[in-house]
SEKOL-156110 format. One record per residue (C-alpha): residue number from 1; z, x, y. Coordinates in nm, 2 decimals, always signed. Example, Ala and Ser with C-alpha at 12.3 -4.5 7.8 and 13.67 -1.06 7.14 Angstrom:
% residues 2
1, +0.78, +1.23, -0.45
2, +0.71, +1.37, -0.11
% end
This chain:
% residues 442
1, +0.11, +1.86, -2.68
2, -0.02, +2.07, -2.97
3, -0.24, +2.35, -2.77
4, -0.59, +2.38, -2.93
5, -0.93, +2.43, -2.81
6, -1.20, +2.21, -2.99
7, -1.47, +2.41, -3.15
8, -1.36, +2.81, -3.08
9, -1.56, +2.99, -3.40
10, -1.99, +2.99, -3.26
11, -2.23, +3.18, -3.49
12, -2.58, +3.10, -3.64
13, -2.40, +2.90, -3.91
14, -2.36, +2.62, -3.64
15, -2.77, +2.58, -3.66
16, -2.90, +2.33, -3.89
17, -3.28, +2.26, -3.93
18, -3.42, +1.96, -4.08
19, -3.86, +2.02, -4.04
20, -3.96, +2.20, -3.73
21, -3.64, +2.10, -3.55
22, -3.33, +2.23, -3.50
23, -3.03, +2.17, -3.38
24, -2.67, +2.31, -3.23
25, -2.42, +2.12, -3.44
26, -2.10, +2.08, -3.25
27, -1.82, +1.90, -3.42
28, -1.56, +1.71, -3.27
29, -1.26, +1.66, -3.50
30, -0.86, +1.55, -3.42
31, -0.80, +1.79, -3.17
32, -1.04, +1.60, -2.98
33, -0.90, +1.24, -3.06
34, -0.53, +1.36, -2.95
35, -0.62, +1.55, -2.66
36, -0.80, +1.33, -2.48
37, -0.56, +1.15, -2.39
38, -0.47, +1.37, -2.12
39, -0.84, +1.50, -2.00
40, -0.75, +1.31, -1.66
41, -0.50, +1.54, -1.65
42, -0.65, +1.86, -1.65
43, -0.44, +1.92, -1.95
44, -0.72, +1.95, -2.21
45, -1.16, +2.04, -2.16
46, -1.39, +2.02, -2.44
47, -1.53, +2.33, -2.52
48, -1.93, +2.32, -2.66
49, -2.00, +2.70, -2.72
50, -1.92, +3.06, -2.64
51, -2.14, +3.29, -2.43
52, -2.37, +3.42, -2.73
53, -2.44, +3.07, -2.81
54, -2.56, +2.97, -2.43
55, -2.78, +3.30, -2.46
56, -2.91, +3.19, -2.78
57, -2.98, +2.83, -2.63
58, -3.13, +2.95, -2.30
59, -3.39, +3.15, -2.53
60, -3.41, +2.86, -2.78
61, -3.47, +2.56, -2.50
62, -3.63, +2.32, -2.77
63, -3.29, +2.34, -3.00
64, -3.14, +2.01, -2.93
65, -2.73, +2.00, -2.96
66, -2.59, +1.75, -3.15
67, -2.24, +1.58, -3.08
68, -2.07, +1.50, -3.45
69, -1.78, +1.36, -3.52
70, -1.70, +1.08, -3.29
71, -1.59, +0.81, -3.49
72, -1.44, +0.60, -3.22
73, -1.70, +0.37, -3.02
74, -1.48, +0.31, -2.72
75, -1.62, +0.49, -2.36
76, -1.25, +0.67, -2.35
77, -1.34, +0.91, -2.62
78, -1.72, +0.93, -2.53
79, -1.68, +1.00, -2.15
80, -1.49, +1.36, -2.14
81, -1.79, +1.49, -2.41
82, -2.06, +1.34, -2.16
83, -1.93, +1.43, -1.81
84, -1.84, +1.74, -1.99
85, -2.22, +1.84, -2.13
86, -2.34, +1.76, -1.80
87, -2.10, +2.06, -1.61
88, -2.17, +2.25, -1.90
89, -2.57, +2.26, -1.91
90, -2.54, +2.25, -1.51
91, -2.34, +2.56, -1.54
92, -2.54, +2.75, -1.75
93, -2.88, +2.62, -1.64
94, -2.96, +2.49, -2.01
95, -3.27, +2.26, -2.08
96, -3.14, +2.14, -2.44
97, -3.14, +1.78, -2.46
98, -2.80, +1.60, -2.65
99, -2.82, +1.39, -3.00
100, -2.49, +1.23, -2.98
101, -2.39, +0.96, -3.27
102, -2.34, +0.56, -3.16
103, -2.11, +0.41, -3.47
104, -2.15, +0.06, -3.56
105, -2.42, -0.21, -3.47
106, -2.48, -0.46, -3.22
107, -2.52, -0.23, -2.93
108, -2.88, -0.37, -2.82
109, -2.75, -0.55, -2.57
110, -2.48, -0.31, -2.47
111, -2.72, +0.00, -2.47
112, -2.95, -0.18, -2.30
113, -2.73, -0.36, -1.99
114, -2.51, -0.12, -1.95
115, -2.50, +0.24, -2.14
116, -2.80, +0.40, -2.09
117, -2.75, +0.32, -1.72
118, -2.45, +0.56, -1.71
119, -2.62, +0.84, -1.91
120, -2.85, +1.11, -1.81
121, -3.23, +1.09, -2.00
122, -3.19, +1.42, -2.15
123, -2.92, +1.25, -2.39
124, -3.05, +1.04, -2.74
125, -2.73, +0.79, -2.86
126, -2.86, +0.73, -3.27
127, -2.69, +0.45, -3.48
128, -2.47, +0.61, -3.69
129, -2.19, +0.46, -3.93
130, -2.02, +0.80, -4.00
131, -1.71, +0.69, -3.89
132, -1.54, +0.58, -4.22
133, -1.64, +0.91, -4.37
134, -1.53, +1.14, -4.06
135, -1.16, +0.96, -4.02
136, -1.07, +0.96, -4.44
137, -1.25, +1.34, -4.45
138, -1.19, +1.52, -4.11
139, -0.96, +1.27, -3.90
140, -0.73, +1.19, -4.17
141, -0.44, +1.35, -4.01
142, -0.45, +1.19, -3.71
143, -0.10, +1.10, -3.55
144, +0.08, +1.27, -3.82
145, +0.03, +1.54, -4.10
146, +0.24, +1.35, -4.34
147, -0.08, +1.13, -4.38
148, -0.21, +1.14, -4.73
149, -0.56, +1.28, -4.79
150, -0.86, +1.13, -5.03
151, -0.84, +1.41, -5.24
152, -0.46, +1.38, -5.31
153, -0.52, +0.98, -5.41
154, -0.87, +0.98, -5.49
155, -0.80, +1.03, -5.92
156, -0.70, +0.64, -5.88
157, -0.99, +0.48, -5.70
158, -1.15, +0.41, -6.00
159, -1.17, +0.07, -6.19
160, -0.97, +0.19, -6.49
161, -0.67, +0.25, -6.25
162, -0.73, -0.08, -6.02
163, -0.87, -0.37, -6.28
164, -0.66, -0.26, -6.64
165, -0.29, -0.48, -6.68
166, -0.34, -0.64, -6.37
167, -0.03, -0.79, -6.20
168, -0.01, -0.97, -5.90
169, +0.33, -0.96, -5.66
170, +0.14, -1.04, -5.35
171, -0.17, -1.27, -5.32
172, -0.24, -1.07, -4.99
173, -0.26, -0.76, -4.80
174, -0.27, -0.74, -4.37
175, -0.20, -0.43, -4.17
176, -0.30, -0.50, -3.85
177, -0.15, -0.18, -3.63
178, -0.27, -0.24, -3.29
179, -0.17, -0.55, -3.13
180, -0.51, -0.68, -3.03
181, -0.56, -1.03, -2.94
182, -0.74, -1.16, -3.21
183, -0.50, -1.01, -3.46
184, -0.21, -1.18, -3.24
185, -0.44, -1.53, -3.31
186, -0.45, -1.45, -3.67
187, -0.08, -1.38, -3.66
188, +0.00, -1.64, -3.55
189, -0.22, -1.88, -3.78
190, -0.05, -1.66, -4.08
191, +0.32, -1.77, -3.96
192, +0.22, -2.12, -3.90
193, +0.10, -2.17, -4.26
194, +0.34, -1.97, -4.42
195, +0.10, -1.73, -4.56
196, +0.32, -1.43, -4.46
197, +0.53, -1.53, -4.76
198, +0.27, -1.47, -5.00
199, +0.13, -1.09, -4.86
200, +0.26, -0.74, -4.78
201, +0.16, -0.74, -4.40
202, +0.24, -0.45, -4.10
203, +0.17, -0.58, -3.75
204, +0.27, -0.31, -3.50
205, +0.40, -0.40, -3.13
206, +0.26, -0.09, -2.91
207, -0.16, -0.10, -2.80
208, -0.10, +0.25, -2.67
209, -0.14, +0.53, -2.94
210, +0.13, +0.81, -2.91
211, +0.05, +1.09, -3.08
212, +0.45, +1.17, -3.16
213, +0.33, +1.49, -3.31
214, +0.13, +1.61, -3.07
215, +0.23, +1.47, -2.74
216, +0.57, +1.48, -2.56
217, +0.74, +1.16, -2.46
218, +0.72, +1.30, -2.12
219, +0.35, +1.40, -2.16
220, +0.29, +1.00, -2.24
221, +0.43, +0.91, -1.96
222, +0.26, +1.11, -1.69
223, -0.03, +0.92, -1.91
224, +0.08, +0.62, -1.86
225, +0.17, +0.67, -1.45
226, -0.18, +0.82, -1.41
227, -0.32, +0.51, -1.56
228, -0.13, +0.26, -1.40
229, +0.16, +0.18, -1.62
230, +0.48, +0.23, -1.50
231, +0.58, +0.19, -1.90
232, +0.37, +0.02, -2.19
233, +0.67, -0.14, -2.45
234, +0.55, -0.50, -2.43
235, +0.27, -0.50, -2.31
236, -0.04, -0.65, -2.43
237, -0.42, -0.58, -2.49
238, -0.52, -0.76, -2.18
239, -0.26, -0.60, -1.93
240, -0.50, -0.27, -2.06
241, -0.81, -0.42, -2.00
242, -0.74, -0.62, -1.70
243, -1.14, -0.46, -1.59
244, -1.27, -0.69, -1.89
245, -1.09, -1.00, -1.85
246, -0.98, -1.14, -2.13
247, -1.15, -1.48, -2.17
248, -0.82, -1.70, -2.28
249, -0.62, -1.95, -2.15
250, -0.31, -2.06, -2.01
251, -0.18, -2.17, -2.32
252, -0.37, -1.91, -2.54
253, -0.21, -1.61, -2.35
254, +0.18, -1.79, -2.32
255, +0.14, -1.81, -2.73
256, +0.00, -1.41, -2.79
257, +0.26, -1.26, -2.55
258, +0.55, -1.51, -2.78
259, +0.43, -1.35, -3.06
260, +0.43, -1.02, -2.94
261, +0.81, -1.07, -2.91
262, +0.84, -1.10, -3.24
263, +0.68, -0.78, -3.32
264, +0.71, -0.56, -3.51
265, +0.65, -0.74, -3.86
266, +0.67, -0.52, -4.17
267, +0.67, -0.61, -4.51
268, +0.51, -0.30, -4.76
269, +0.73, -0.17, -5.02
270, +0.74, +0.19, -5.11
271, +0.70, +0.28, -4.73
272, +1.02, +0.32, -4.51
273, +0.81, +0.45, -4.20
274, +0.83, +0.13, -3.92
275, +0.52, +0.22, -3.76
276, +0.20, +0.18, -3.89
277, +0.05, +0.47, -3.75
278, +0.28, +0.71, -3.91
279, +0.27, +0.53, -4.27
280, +0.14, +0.81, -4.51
281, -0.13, +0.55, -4.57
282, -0.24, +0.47, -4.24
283, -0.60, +0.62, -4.31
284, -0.61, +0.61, -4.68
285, -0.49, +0.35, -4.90
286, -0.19, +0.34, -5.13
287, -0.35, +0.27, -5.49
288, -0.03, +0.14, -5.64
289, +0.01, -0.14, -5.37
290, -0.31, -0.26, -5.38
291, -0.25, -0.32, -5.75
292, -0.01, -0.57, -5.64
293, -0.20, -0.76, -5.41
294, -0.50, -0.95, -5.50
295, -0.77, -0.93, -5.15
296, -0.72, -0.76, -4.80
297, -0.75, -0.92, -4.53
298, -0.92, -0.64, -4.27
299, -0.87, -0.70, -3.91
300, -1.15, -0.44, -3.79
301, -1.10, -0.25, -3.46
302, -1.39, -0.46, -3.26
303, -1.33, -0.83, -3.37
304, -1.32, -1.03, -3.00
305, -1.65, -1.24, -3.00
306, -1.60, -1.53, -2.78
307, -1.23, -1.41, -2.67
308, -1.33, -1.10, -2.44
309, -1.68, -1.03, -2.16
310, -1.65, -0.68, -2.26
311, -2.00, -0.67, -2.52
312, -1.82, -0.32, -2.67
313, -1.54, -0.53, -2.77
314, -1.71, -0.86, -2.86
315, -2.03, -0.76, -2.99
316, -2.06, -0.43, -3.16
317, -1.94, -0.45, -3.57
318, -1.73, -0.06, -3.55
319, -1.71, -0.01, -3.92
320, -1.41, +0.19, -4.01
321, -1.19, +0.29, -4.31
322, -1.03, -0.05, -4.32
323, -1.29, -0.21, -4.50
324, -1.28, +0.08, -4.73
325, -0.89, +0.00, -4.85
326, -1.03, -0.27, -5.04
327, -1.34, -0.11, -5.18
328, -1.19, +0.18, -5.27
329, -0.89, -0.01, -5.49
330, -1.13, -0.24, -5.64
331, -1.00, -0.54, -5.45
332, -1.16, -0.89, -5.25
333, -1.16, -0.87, -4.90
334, -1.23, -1.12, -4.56
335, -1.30, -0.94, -4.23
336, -1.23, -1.05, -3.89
337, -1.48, -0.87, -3.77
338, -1.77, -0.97, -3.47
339, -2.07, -1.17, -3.59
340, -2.25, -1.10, -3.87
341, -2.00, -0.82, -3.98
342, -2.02, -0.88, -4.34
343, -2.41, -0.90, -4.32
344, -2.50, -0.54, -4.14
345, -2.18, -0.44, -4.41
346, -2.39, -0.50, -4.67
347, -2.74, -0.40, -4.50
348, -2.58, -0.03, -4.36
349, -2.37, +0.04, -4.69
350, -2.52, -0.18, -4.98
351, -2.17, -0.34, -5.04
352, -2.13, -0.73, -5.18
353, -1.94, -0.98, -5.05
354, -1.78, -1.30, -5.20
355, -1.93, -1.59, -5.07
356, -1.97, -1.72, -5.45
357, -1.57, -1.72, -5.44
358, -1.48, -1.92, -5.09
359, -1.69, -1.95, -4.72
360, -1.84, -1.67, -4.54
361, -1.94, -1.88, -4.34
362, -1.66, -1.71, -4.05
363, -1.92, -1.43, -4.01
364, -2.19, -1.64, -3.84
365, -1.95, -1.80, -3.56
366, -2.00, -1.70, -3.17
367, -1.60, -1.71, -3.13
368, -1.34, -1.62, -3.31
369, -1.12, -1.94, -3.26
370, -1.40, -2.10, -3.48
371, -1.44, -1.84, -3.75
372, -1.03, -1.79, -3.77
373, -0.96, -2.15, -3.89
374, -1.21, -2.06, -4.20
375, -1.06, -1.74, -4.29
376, -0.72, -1.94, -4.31
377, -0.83, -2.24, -4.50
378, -0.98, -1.99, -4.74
379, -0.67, -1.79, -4.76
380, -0.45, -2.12, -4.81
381, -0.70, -2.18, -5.09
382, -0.61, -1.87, -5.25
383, -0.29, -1.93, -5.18
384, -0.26, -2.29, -5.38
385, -0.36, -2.06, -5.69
386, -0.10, -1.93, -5.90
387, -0.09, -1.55, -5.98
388, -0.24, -1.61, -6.34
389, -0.52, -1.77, -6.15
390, -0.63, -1.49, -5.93
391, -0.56, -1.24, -6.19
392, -0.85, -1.45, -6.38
393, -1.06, -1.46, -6.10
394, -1.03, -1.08, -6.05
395, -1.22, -1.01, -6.38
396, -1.41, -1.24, -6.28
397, -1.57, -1.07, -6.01
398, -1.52, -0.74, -6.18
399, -1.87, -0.62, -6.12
400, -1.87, -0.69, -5.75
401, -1.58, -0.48, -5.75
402, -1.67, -0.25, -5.97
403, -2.03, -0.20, -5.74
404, -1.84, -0.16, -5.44
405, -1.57, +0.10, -5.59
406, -1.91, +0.29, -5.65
407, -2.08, +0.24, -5.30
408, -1.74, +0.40, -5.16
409, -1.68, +0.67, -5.37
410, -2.04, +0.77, -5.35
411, -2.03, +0.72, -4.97
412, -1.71, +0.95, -4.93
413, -1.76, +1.20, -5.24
414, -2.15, +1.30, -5.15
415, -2.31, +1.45, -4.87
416, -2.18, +1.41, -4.55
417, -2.37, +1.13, -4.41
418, -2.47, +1.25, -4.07
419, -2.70, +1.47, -4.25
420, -2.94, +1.17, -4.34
421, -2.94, +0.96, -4.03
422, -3.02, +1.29, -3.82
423, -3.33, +1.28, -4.10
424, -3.41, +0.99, -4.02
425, -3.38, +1.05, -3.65
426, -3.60, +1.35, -3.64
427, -3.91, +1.14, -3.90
428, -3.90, +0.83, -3.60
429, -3.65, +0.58, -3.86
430, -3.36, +0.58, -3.67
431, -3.24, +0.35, -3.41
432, -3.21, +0.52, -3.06
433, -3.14, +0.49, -2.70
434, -3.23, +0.74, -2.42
435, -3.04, +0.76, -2.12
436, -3.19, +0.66, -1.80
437, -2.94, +0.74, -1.52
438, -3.16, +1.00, -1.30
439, -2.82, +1.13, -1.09
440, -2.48, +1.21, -1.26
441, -2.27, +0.96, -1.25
442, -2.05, +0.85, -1.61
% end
C-alpha cells in the first residue's frame, strides 16, 4: 500500500470565508479513496488537522469544518471521515460543527429513514453534485497513474474536433466496469439482440476494486478475510450485499451469475489494457473513439430501482463522470440510471436530453426490468439505421450537442463547484440534513 497521510500541510490558507462565516476546508482526495480500504485494519486513519489548527479552532468555536472531496455516495467511504471527526473533536474538546457534502439526489427518503439516525446533530450533510468535477480534476488517477488527465485531452472536447468528417465504425459505446446487477440485465439484453456487434463495449468481471498500484495482493486479501470473503474471483454484487438483499429471483439470479461466466467482455480498439479500471481512459474519455461511435450508453454507478431494498442503491441518481464521456465528445447518450435521472440531470447541470430523437420514457419507471426493455428497443431502433443515417441525425441534433459540450466544459474549466453550493448553503438555498443521533454510534 502506498504510505500517505491525507491532508499533512495546515495553515490559514485552509480558511475560506464566504459573509460572516467561515470555514476549515479539509480535502479529501485519492489517498483517501485507496486507503480506505483497509481502515478496519488499522492500516490507514484520516487525519483532519495539526495541533496549530486545533488551537486555532478551539479559539475560533463558530468556524465550521467542511469535509470536500467525497465523490463517492456509498456509507464505506463516508464512515471512517464520520467515526473519525467524532474521536477527533472528542479528543480535543472542539465545539465546531461539520459541513460534509451529500452527491447526487434522491436522498429524502434515505436521509430521512435512515442517515440522520446514524449521525451526530453537530454534523450538516448539503446536496452536492461535485463529484464529476473532483474524480476528472483531483481523483483522476485513481487505480493507476497511467490514467489520462483533462488537461492532456481537453484541446479535443470541442465541437470542431467531435462533429467535422464524421464517420461512424460503431453505432454504440458501453463500458460498464463493475459487474452490478443491472449492468449484468443490460448485458444480457445486449447479447440477446445482437447489439454487441454493432458497439465498442468493456464489461469487467471483479465488483471488488484492487488498487494494483497501491495495494498488495496480500494486503487485498487480509481485506477480503476481514470482510468475509475467503476470495472474491466470481463473485457477484449480491454475495457483497447479502445485508441488502437483492430483490431477484430464482431465475433472475441463475441468468446474472451465467453471464458473469462469460466475463470479461472487451471490445475498444486502441486500448490493450483488459481491465477497465486500468484503461488510460477509465476516468476521462478517449476523443478519438468516441468519434467512432455515435451515442453512449452510461450505466451510472446507482441504477437498481425496483431490483435492490437498499434506497442508497435504488433511489439516489449519483451523478458521475460517465455521463460526462458523452457530453464532453459531443455525443447522444441513454442512462440507466434510477428514476428520473435524466430529469434532475438536466435541473442540477442544465444539460438536454433527446427525447425528440427516441423514448425517455425509461426514466419515469419504478423498476428497472420495465425501463430496460425501452432503452433496448430504442437502441435496436438505432441499430436498424445505417451509418449514413446516424451520421445525418448527428448534425441534426448538433446544437444539443453543441449546448452540452459547453455545460461540461464550463462545469470542469471554471470554478470549482463546491465553492457555490457552500454559497448557497450559508444564504439558506441549499438542501440540508442535520444529524439527529444524540449518542455515537455510525
Amino acid at each position: 500500500m502506498r504510505k500517505s497521510l491525507t491532508n499533512k500541510d495546515f495553515n490559514i490558507n485552509n480558511l475560506w470565508q464566504y459573509k460572516d462565516q467561515k470555514f476549515l476546508v479539509i480535502k479529501f482526495t485519492i489517498d483517501h479513496y485507496t486507503n480506505v480500504n483497509v481502515y478496519d485494519l488499522d492500516l490507514y486513519t484520516p487525519v483532519f488537522s495539526d495541533d496549530a489548527t486545533i488551537k486555532y479552532l478551539k479559539e475560533h468555536p463558530d468556524v465550521k469544518i467542511l469535509i470536500l472531496e467525497e465523490a463517492e455516495v456509498d456509507h464505506f467511504f463516508r464512515r471512517p471521515i464520520l467515526t473519525e471527526l467524532y474521536f477527533y473533536r472528542y479528543r480535543n474538546k472542539l465545539e465546531n460543527e461539520v459541513v460534509f457534502f451529500f452527491q447526487g439526489t434522491g436522498q429524502e427518503n434515505f436521509m430521512v429513514n435512515y442517515l440522520r439516525r446514524e449521525v451526530q446533530p453537530w454534523v450538516t450533510f448539503v446536496q452536492a453534485h461535485t463529484a464529476p468535477y473532483n474524480l476528472m480534476h483531483n481523483w483522476v488517477k485513481t487505480y493507476s497513474h497511467n490514467h489520462f488527465t483533462y488537461e492532456e485531452l481537453s484541446k479535443d472536447f470541442v465541437p470542431q474536433y467531435s462533429l467535422e468528417d464524421i464517420k461512424i465504425n460503431k453505432k454504440f459505446i458501453v463500458f460498464a466496469g463493475k459487474p452490478r446487477t443491472p449492468r449484468l440485465m443490460v448485458l444480457g439484453e445486449l447479447l440477446k439482440n445482437n447489439l454487441l456487434d454493432s458497439s465498442y463495449y468493456n464489461f469487467g468481471a471483479e465488483y471488488v476494486k484492487r488498487f494494483k498500484e497501491f495495494m498488495s495482493d496480500k494486503l487485498v486479501q487480509q481485506v477480503m478475510t476481514h470482510h468475509g470473503h475467503t476470495e472474491y474471483a466470481g463473485r457477484l454484487e449480491m454475495d457483497f450485499n447479502s445485508i441488502d438483499k437483492p430483490i431477484v429471483t430464482k431465475e433472475e439470479e441463475k441468468l446474472l451469475r451465467d453471464l458473469h461466466k462469460k466475463l470479461p467482455l472487451k471490445y475498444v480498439p486502441f486500448d490493450e489494457n483488459e481491465d477497465y479500471y486500468y484503461t488510460p481512459n477509465f476516468i476521462i474519455p478517449d476523443p478519438k473513439l468516441y468519434k467512432n461511435i455515435f451515442l453512449d450508453l452510461v450505466l451510472e454507478t446507482f441504477n437498481h430501482r425496483g431490483a435492490y431494498q437498499d434506497e442508497i442503491y435504488s433511489f439516489i441518481n449519483f451523478f458521475t463522470e460517465k455521463i460526462f464521456k458523452p457530453t464532453l465528445t459531443c455525443r447522444p447518450f441513454m442512462v440507466l440510471g434510477n428514476k428520473f435521472y435524466l430529469r434532475d440531470l438536466k435541473q442540477k447541470f442544465g444539460f438536454k436530453s433527446f427525447n425528440e430523437y427516441w423514448d425517455e420514457s425509461y426514466d419515469d419507471k419504478d423498476d428497472l426490468r420495465d425501463a430496460i426493455p425501452i432503452i433496448i428497443d430504442n437502441l435496436k431502433y438505432l441499430n436498424n439505421l445505417s451509418n449514413s443515417k446516424l451520421e445525418e441525425m448527428l448534425y441534426d441534433m448538433q446544437d444539443i450537442l453543441k449546448h452540452n459540450n459547453k455545460v461540461s466544459r464550463e462545469f470542469l474549466e471554471g470554478e470549482e463547484p463546491w465553492y457555490q453550493i457552500v454559497r448557497d448553503y450559508v444564504d439558506g438555498k441549499a438542501v440540508t440534513w442535520k444529524g439527529t443521533h444524540k449518542k455515537f454510534s455510525i
